[in-house]
N, CA, C and O of each residue as an XYZ file, in Angstrom:
268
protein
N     133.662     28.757    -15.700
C     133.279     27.478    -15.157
C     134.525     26.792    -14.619
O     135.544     26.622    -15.288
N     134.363     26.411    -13.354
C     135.744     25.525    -12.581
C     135.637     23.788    -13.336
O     134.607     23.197    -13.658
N     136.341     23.549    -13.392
C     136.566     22.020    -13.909
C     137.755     22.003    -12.763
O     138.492     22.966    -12.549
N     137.823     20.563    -11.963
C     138.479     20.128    -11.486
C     139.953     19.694    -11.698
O     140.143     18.938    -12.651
N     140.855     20.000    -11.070
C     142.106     19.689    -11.878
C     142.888     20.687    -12.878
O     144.113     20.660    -12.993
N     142.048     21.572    -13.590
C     142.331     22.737    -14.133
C     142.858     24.069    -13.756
O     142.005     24.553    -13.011
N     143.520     24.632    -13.852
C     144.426     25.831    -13.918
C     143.543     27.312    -14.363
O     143.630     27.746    -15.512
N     142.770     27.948    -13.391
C     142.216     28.982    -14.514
C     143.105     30.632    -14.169
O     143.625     30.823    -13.070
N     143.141     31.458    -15.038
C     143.942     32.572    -14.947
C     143.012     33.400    -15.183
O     142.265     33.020    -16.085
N     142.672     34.716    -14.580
C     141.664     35.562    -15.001
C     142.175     36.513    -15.083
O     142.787     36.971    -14.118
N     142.112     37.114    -16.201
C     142.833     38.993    -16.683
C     141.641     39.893    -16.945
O     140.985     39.943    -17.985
N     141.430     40.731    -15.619
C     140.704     41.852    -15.733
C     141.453     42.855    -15.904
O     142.543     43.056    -15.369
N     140.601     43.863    -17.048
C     141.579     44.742    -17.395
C     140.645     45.865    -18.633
O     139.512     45.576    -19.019
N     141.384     47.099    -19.089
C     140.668     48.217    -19.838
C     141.229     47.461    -21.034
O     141.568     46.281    -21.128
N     141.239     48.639    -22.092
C     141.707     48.455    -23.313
C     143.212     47.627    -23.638
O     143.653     46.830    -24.466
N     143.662     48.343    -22.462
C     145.290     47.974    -23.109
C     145.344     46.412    -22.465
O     146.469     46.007    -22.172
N     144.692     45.899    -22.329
C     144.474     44.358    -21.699
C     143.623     43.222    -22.652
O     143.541     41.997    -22.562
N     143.048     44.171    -23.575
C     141.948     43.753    -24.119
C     142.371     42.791    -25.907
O     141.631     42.157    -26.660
N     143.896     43.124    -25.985
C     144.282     42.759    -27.104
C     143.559     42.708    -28.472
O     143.675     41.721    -29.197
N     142.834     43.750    -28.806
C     142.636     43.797    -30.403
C     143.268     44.643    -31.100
O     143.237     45.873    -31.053
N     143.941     43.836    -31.860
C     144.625     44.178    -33.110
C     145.882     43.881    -33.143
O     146.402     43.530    -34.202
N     146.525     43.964    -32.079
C     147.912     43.431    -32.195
C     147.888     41.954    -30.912
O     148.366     41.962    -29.778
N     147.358     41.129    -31.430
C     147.432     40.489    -30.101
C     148.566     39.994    -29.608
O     148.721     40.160    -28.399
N     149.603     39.301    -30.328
C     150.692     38.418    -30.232
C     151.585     39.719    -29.601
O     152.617     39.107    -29.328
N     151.773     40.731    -29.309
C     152.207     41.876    -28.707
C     151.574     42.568    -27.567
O     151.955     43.638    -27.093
N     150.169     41.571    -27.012
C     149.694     42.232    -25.814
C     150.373     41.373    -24.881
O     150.976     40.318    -25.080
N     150.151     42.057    -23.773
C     150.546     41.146    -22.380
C     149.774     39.750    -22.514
O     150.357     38.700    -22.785
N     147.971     39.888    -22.225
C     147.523     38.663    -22.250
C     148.311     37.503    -23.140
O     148.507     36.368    -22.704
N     148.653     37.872    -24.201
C     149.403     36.407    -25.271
C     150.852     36.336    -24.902
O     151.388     35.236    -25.035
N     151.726     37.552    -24.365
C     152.872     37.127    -23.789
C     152.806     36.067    -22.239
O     153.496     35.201    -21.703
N     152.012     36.516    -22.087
C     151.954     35.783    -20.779
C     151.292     34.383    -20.623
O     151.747     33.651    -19.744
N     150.399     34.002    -21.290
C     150.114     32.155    -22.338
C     151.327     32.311    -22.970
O     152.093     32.171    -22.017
N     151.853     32.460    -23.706
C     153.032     31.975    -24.407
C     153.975     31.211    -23.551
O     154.682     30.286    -23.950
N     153.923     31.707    -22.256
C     155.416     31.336    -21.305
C     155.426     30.195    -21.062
O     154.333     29.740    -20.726
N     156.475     29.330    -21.106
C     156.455     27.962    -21.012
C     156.626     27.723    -19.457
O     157.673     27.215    -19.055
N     155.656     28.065    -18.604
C     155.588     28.087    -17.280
C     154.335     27.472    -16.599
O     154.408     27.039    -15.449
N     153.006     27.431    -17.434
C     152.200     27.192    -17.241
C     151.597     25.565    -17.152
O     151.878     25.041    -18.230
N     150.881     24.593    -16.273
C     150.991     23.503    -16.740
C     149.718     23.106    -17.780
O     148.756     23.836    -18.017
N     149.958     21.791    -18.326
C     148.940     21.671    -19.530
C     147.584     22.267    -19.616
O     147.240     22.830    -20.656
N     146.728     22.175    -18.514
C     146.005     22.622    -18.428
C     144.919     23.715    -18.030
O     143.727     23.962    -17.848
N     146.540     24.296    -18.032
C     146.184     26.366    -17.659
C     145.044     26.551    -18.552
O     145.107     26.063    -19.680
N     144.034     27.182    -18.191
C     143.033     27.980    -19.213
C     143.248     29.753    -18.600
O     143.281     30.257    -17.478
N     143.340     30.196    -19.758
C     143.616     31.688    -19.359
C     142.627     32.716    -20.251
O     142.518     33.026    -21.437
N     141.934     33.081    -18.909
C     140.406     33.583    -19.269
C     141.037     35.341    -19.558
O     141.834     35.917    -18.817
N     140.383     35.945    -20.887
C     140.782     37.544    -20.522
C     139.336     38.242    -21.000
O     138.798     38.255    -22.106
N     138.907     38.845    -19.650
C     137.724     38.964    -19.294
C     138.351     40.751    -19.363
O     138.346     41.200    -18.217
N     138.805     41.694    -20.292
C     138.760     43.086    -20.300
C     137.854     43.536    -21.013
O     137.138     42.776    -21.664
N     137.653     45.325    -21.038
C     137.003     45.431    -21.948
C     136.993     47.470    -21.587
O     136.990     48.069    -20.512
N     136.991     47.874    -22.697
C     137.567     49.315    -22.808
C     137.250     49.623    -21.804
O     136.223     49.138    -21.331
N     137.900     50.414    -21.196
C     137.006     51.010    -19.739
C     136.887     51.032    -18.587
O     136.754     51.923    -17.748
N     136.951     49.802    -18.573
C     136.860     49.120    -17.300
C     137.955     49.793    -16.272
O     139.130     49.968    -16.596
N     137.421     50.142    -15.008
C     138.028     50.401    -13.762
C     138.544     49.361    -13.185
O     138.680     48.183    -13.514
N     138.869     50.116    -12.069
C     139.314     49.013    -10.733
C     138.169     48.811    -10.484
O     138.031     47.610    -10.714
N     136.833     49.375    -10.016
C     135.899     49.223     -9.509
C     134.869     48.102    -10.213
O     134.257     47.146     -9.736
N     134.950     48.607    -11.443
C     133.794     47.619    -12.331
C     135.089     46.144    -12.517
O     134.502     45.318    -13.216
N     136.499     45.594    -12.166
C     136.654     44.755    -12.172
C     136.004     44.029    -10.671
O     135.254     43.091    -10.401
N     136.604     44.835    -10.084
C     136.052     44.217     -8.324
C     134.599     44.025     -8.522
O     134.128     43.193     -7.746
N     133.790     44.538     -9.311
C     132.298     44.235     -9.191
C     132.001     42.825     -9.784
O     131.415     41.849     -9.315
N     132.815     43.138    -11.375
C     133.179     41.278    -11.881
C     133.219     40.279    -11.280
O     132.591     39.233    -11.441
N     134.335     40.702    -10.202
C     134.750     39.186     -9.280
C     133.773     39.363     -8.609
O     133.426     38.184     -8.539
N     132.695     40.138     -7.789
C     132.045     39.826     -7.256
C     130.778     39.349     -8.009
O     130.030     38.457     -7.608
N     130.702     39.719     -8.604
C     129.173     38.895     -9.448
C     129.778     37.287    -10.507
O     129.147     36.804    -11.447
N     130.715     36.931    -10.124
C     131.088     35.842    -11.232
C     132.376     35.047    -10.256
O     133.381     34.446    -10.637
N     131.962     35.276     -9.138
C     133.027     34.321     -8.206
C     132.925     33.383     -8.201
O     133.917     32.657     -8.263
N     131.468     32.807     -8.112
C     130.889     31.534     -7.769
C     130.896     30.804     -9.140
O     130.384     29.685     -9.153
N     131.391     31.277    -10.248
C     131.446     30.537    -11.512
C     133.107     30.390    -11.804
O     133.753     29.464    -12.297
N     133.509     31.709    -11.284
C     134.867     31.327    -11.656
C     136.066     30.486    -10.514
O     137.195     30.197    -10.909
């Protein structure tokens, strides 16, 4: 969902994107951690085992209009 004024970040991605189990050691949490972002970055991580290039490009296309 867009909120106005807001910052959104979207991480499509397979397993190794997907951060379970070690999260504070995946990319997704190194990359929120960085003190670069402004207050109201929301950083969406939309992976999930598997996932291609293709089934992300299908993501953005079925969830553009929301994200």
């Amino acid at each position: 969902m867009k909120v106005k004024g807001r910052s959104n970040i979207l991480i499509l991605g397979d397993s190794t994107s997907m951060s379970i189990g070690v999260e504070r050691k995946m990319h997704p949490f190194i990359l929120a951690d960085r003190p670069i972002w402004p207050d109201d970055t929301q950083i969406i991580n939309c992976s999930l085992p598997g996932m291609t290039s293709a089934d992300a490009a299908a993501f953005m296309f079925r969830h553009k209009k929301e994200l």
